[in-house]
VOMAR-148251 format. One line per 3 residues: number of its first residue (from 1); their letters; for each residue x, z, y of N, C-alpha, C. Coordinates in steps of 0.1 Angstrom, whole numbers. Layout:
NUM = a = X Z Y X Z Y X Z Y | ...
***
This chain:
1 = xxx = 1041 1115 844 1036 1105 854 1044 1092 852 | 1038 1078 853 1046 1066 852 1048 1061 868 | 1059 1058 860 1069 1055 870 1078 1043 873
4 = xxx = 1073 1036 886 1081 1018 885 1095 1015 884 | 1097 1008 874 1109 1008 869 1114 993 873 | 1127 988 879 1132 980 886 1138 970 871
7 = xxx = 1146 974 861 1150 969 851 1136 967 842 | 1124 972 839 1113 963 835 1111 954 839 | 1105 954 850 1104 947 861 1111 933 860
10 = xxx = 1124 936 870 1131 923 861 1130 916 846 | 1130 922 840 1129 918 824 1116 911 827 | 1103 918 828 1094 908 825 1089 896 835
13 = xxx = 1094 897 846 1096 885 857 1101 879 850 | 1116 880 844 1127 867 835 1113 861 824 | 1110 870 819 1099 868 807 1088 856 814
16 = xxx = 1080 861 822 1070 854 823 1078 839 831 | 1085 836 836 1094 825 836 1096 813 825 | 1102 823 815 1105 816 807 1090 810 791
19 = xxx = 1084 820 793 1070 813 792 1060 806 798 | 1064 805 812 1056 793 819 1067 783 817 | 1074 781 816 1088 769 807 1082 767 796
22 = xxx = 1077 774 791 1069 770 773 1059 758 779 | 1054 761 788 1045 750 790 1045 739 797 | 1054 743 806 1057 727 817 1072 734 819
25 = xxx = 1077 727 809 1077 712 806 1081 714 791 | 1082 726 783 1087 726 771 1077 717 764 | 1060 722 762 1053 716 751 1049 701 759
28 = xxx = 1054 702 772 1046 684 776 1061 675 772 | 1070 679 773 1084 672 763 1083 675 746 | 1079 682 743 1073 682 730 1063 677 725
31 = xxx = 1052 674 729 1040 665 726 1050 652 730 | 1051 647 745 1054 636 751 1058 627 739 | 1071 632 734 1082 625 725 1073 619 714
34 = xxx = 1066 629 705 1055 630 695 1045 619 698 | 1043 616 706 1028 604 709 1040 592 710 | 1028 586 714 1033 569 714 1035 562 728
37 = xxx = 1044 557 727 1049 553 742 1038 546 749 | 1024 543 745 1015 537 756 1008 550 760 | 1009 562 754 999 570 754 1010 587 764
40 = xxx = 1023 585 764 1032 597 768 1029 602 780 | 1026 597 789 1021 601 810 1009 610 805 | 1000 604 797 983 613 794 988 624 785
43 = xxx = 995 623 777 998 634 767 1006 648 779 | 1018 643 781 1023 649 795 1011 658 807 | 1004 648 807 995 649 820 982 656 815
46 = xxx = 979 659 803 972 671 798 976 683 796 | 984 688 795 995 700 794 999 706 807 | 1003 695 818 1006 702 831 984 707 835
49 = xxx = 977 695 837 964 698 844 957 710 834 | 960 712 821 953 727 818 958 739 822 | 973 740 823 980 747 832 974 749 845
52 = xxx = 975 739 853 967 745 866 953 749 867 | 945 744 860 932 748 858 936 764 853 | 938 767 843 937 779 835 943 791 851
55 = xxx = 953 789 852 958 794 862 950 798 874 | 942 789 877 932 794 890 920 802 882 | 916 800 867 908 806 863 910 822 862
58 = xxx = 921 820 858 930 836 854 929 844 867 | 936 844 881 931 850 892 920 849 895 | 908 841 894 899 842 897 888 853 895
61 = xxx = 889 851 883 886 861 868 885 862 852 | 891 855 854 896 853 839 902 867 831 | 914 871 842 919 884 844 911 895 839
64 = xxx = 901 898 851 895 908 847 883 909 838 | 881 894 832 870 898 819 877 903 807 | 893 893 808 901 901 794 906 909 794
67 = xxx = 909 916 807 915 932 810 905 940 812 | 895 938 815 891 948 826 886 961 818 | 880 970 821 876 981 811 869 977 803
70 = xxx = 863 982 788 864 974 780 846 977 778 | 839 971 775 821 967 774 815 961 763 | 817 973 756 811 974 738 820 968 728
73 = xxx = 837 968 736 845 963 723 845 942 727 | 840 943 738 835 921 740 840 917 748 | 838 925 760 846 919 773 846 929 780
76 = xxx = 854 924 792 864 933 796 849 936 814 | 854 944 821 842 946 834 850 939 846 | 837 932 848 838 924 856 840 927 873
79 = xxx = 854 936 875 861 938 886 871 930 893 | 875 932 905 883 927 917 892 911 907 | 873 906 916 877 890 914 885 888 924
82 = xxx = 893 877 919 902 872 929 912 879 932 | 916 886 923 924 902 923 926 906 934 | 914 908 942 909 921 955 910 932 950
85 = xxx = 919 942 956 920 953 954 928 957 943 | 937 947 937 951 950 935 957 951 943 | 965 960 946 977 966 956 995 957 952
88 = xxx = 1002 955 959 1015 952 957 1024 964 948 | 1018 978 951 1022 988 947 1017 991 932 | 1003 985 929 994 994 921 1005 987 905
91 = xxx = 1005 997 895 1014 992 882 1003 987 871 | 1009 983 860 1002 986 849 1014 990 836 | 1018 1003 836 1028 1005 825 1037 1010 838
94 = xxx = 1052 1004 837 1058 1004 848 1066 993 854 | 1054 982 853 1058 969 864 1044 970 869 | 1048 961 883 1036 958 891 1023 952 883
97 = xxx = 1014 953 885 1002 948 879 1001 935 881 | 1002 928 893 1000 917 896 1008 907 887 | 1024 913 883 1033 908 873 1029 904 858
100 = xxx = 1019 917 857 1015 913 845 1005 905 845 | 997 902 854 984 892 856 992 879 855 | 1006 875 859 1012 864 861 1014 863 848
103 = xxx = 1022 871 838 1027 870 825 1014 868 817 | 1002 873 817 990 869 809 986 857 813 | 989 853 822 983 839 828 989 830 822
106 = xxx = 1003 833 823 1014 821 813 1011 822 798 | 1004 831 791 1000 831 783 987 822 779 | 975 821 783 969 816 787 970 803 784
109 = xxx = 978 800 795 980 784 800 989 776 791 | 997 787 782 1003 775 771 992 776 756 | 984 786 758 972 784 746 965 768 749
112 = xxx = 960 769 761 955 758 760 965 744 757 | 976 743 766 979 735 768 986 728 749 | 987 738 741 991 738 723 981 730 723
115 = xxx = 968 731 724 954 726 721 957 718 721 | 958 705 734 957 695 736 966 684 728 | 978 692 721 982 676 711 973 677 701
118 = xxx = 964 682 696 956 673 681 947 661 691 | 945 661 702 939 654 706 943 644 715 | 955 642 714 959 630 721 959 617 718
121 = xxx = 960 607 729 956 590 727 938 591 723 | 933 595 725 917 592 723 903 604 730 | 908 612 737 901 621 749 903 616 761
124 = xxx = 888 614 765 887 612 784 898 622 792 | 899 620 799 907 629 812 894 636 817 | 885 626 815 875 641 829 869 648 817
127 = xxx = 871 643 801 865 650 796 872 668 796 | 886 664 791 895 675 791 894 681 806 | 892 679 815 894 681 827 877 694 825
130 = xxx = 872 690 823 858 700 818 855 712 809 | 866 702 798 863 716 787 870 726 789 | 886 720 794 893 733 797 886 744 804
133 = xxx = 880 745 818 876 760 820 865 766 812 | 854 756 805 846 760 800 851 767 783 | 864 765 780 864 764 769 874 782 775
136 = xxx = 881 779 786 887 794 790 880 806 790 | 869 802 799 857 816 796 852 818 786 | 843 810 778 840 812 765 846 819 758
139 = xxx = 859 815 755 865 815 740 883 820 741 | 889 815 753 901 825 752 905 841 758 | 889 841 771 887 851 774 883 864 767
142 = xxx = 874 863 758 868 871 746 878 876 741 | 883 867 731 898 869 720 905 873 725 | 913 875 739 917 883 746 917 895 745
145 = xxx = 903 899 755 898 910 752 900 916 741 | 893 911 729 892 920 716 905 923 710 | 919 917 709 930 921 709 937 926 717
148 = xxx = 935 924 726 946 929 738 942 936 749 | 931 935 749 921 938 763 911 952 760 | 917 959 746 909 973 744 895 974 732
151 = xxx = 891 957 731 879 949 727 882 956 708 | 873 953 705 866 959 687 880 954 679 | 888 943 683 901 943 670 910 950 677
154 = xxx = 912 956 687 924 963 693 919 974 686 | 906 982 689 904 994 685 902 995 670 | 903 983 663 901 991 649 915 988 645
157 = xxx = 928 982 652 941 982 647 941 973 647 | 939 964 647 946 946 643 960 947 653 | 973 945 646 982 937 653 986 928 660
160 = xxx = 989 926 671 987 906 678 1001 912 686 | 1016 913 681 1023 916 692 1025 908 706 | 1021 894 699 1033 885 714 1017 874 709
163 = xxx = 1005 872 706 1000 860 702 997 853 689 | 998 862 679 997 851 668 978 847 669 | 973 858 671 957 855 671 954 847 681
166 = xxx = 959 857 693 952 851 705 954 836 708 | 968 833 708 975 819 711 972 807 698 | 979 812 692 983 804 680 971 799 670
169 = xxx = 965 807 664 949 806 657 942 801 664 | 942 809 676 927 800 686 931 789 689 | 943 787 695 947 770 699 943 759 686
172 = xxx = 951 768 676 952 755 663 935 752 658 | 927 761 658 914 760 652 903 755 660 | 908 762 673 903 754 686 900 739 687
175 = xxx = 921 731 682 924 721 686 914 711 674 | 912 719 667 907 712 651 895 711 654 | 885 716 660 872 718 661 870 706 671
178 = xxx = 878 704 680 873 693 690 881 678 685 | 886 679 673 894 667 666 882 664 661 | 877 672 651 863 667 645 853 660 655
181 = xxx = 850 666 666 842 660 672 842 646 676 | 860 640 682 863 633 685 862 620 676 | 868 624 666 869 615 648 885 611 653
184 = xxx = 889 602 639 897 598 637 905 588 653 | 916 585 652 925 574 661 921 563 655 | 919 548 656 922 540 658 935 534 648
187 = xxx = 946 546 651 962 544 647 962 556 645 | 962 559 629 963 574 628 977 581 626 | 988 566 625 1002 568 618 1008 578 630
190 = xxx = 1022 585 628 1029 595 637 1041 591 635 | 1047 584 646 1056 573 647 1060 581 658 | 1067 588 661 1072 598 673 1082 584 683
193 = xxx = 1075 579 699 1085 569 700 1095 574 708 | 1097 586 712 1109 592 717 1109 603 713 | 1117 609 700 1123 620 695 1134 626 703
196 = xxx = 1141 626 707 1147 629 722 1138 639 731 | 1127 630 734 1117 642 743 1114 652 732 | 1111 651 721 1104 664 714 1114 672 714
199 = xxx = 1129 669 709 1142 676 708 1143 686 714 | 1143 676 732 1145 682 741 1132 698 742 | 1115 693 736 1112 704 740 1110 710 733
202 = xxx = 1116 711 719 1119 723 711 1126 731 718 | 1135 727 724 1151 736 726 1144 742 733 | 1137 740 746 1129 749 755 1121 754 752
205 = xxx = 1115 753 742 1103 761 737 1112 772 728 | 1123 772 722 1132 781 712 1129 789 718 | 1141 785 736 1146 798 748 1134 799 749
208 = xxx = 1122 796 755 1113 805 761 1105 811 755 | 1108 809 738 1098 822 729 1109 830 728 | 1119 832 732 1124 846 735 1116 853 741
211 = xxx = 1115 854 755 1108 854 765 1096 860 762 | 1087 850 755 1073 851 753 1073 862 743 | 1079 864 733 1079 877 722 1087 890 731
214 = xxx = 1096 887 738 1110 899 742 1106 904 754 | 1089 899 759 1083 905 768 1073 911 768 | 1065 905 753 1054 914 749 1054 926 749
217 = xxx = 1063 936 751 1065 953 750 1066 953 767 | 1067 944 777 1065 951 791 1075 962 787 | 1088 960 787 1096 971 790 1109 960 785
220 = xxx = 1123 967 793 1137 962 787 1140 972 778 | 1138 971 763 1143 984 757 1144 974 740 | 1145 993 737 1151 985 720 1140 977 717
223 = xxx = 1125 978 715 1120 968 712 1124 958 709 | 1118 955 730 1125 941 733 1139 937 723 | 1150 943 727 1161 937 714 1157 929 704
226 = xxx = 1147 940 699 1146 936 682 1136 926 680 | 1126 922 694 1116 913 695 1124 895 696 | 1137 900 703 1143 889 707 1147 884 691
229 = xxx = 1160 892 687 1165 890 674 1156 884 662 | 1147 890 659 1136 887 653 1128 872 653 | 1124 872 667 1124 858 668 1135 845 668
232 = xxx = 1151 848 668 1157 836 673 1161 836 651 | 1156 848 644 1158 848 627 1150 836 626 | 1134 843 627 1124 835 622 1125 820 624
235 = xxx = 1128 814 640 1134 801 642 1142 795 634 | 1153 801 630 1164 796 625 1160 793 608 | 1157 805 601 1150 801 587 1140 791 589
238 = xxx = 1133 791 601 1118 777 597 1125 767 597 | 1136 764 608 1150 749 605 1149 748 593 | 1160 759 587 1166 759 573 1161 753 566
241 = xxx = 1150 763 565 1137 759 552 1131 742 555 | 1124 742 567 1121 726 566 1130 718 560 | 1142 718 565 1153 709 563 1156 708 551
244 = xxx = 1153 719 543 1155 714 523 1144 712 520 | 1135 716 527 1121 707 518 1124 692 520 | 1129 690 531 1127 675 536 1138 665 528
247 = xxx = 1149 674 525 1156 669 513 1154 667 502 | 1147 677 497 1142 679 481 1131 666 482 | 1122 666 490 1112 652 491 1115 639 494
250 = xxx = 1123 641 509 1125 626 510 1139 619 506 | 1149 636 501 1163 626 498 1169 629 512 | 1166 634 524 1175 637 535 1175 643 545
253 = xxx = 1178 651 554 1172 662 564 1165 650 575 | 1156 652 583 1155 644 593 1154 655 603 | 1151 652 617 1154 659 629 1138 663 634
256 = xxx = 1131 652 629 1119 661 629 1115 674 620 | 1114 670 610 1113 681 601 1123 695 608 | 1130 693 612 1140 704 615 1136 712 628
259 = xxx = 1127 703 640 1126 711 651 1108 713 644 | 1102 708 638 1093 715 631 1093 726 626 | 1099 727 616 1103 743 611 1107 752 619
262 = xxx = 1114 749 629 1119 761 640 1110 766 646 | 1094 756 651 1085 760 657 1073 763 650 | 1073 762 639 1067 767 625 1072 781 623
265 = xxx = 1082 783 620 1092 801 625 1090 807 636 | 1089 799 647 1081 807 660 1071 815 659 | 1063 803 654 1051 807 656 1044 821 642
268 = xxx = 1053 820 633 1051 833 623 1055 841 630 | 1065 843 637 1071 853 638 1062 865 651 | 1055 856 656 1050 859 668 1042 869 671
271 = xxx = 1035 874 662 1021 886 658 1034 896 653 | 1040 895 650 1048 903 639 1063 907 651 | 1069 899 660 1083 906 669 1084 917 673
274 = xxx = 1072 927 676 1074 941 677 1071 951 665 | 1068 946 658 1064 953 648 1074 954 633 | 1082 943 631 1089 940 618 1105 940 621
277 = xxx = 1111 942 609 1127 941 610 1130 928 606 | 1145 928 611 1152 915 602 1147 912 594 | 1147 919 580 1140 918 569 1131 913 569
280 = xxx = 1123 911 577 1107 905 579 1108 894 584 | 1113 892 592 1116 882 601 1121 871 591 | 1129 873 584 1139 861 576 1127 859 563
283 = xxx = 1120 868 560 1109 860 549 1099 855 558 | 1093 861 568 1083 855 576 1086 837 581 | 1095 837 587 1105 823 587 1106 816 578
286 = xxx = 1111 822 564 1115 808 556 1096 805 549 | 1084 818 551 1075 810 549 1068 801 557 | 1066 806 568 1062 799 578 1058 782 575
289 = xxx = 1073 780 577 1074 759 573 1069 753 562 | 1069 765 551 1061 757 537 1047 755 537 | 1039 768 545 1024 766 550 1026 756 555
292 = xxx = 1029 753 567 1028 740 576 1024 729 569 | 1038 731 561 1042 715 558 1030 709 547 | 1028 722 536 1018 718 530 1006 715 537
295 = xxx = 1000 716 549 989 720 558 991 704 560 | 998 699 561 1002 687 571 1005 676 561 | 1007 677 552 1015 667 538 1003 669 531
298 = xxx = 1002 678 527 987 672 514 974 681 521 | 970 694 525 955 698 528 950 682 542 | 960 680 551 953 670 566 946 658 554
301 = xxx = 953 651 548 949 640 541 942 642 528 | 940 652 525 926 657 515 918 655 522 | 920 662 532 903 668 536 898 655 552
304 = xxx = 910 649 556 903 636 563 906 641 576 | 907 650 581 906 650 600 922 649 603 | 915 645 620 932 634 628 935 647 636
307 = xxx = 944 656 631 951 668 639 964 657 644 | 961 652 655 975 641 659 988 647 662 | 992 658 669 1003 662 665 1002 675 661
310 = xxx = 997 676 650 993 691 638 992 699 647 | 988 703 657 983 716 664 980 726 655 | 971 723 645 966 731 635 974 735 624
313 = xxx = 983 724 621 991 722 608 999 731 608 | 1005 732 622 1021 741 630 1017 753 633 | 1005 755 645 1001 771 654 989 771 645
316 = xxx = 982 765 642 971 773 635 974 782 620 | 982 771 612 983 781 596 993 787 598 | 1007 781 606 1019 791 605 1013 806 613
319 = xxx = 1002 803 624 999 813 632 992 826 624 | 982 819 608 977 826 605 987 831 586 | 994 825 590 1004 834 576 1013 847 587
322 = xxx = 1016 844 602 1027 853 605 1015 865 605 | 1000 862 613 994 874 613 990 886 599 | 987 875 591 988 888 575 1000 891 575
325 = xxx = 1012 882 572 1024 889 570 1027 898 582 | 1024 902 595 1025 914 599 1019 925 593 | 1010 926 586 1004 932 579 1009 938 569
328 = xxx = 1019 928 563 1025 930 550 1039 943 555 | 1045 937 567 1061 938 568 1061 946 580 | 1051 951 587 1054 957 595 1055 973 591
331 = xxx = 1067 977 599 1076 990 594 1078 997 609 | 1075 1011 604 1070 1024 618 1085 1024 624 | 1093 1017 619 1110 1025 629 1111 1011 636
334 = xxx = 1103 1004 636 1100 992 649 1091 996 660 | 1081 992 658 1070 996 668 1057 1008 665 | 1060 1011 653 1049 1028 649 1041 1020 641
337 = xxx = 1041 1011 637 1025 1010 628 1033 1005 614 | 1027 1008 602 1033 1005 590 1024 998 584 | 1030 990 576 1021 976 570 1023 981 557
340 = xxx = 1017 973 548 1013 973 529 1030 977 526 | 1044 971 529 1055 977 524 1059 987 526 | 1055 997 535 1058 1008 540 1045 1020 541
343 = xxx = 1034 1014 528 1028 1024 521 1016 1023 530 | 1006 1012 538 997 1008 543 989 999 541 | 986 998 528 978 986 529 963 981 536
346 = xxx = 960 988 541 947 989 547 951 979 559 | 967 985 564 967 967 572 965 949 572 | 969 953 560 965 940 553 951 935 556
349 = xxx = 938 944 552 929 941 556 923 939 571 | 930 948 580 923 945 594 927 931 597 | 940 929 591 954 914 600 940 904 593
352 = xxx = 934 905 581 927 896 577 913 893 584 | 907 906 585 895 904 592 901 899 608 | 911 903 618 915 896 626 915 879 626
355 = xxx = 920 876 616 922 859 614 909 856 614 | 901 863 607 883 853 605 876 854 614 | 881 864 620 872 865 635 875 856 644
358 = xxx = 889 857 645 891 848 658 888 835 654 | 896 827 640 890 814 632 875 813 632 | 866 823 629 851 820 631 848 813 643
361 = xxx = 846 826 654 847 823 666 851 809 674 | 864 805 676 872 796 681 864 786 676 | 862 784 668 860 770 658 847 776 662
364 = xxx = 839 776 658 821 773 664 822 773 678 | 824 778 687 822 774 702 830 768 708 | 841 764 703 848 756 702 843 737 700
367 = xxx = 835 739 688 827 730 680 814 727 689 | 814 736 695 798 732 704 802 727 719 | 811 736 724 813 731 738 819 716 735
370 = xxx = 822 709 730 830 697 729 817 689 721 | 807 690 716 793 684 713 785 681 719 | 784 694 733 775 697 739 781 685 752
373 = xxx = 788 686 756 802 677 764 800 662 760 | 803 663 746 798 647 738 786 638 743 | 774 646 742 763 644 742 758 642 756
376 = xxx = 765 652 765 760 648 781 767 640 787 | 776 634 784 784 624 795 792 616 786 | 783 606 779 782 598 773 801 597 770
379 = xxx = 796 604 759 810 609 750 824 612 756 | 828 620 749 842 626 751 854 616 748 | 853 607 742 861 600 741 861 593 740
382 = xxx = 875 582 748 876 566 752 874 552 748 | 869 548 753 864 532 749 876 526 740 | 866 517 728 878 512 722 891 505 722
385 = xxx = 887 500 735 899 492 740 910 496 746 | 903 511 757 913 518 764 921 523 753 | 916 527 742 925 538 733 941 526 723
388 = xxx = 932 514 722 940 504 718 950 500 726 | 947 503 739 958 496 749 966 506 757 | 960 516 748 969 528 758 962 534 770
391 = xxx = 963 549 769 951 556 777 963 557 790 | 976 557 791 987 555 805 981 544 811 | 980 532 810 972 517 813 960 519 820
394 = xxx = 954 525 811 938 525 812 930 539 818 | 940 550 818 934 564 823 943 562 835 | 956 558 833 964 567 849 966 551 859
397 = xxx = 968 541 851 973 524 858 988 534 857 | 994 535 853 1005 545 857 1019 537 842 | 1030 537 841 1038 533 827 1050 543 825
400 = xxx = 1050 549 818 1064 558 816 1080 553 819 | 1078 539 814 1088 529 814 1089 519 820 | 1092 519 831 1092 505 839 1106 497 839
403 = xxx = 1105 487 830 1115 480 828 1117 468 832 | 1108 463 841 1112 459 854 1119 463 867 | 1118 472 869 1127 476 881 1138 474 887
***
């Protein structure tokens, strides 16, 4: 019989904390810095409003389409909306249920809110203000489900420990799909005018992907340990690594490149924290940042689309190298499942058909609801002059900097 445990409990209360910190204010100090000082209040002010949207979606029922019992492997059954008839007592595992609805919700709400830097300085407010729930139900709800929620990639094995599918792939392919729609900036250059803010929300995004991985097992146990450790590896090598690429290229470390890599290491590591050792973790890491960087340095400028602050470049390919490499590295004296080095390769193939599914998916209705959006309210994105003069000016009357005062 399970039984409510007070030290879970705690642990994943600390957890879901420190992953609603991933989102307000870690990634809106992370984007913020990254954009351009006419455009930082809207960059900011997309990240908190998908938050709160997502969040009322999630109790509403968001919850129970991607939890709920599971209906042909797609979605989840559509019970106790409004979470009626959850009990204060009722568990899931051995924390309260409702705990965990909070901790999925923070999940959630920093997927979207990743989304929103490929698209900043040139998206309406009421446009984003629309697509977000529409794009919740659709598209983060499903993927959910199918990984986490009981749905056709849970039951044929795919891996997703803490998010690399669900979060990371869907955000980045998501964020790409509605870049295309939008087209290019105006100003395509990435001139970060307060590196300071991004600094700042690396460091908070470090601490709170402890959190976000060291909670995924819902329990305080060795896992967790080795979910924490694992991730603050993979961090640390994506630094590393960036930082000699950025040498070997430009002749010197810069501070971008550096909190890049770390969140390039995050984000590998992520599908992979309960499942891999050290050992995994420190190759998963030091690859991580070379995808990116290549993703971002020569595939963005081949192929032409404005991913404004690489959403795609960072959570989408680092998100889809950490998910095969769980495939590769994941070892049974972690979390029970063995990957291609420990005499499985058949994982290899699910971690792959995982990535094409969710990348199929995400990206077509993704692609459509932001067309369909385009087309009825005479476009998604801002007049040429508002985008020229700054969407803070022209979207909020609002200035980050008042140097008058």
């Amino acid at each position: 019989m399970v039984m409510f445990s007070a030290g879970d409990t705690a642990w994943v209360l600390i957890c879901t904390l420190l992953v609603t910190l991933m989102s307000i204010p870690a990634v809106a100090f992370f984007y913020g810095g990254l954009s351009k000082r006419k455009n930082v209040l809207n960059t900011i002010f997309l990240t908190f409003i998908a938050f709160a949207i997502i969040s009322v979606i999630w109790v509403a029922f968001g919850y129970q389409f991607a939890f709920g019992s599971d209906i042909n492997g797609l979605i989840g059954s559509p019970t106790n909306f409004f979470l009626q008839g959850i009990g204060l007592d009722d568990l899931n595992g051995t924390i309260p249920t409702l705990l965990f609805v909070m901790f999925q919700c923070a999940f959630a709400g920093i997927t979207c809110a990743i989304m929103s830097g490929a698209l900043v300085g040139r998206m309406k407010t009421k446009a984003w203000v629309i697509f977000v729930p529409i794009w919740a139900i659709l598209v983060y709800v499903p993927i959910a489900h199918w990984v986490w929620g009981g749905g056709w990639l849970m039951q044929m094995g795919a891996l997703d420990f803490a998010g690399g599918a669900v979060v990371h792939i869907n955000s980045g392919i998501s964020a790409l799909a509605v870049a295309l729609v939008l087209g290019k900036r105006k100003n395509a250059s990435l001139i970060p005018h307060n590196l300071g803010y991004a600094v700042l929300g690396a460091a908070l995004l470090w601490i709170g992907w402890l959190g976000f991985n060291g909670g995924s097992g819902l329990a305080a146990d060795g896992l967790a340990a080795n979910a924490v450790i694992v991730t603050n590896v993979a961090a640390s090598m994506g630094l590393i690594v960036w930082t000699i690429i950025d040498v070997v290229k430009v002749g010197k470390p810069t501070v971008l490149g550096a909190i890049s890599g770390a969140v390039a290491g995050l984000v590998g590591i992520t599908p992979a924290a309960g499942f891999v050792d050290v050992f995994g973790a420190l190759v998963i890491g030091a690859v991580a940042p070379i995808v990116s960087y290549y993703s971002i340095n020569y595939l963005k400028p081949k192929l032409g689309y404005d991913d404004a602050l690489d959403a795609w470049g960072i959570h989408g390919m680092s998100g889809v190298w950490g998910a095969i490499a769980t495939g590769i590295f994941a070892v049974p004296a972690v979390g029970g499942a063995a990957g291609l080095i420990a005499g499985n390769p058949n994982q290899v193939v699910i971690q792959i058909i995982s990535v094409i599914a969710t990348m199929a998916y995400a990206f077509v209705v993704s692609y459509i609801i932001a067309k369909v959006l385009d087309k009825s309210m005479n476009g998604i994105r801002v007049e040429d002059h508002k985008e020229i003069g700054g969407l803070d000016a022209h979207l909020h009357q609002e200035s980050a900097y008042n140097f008058n005062s």
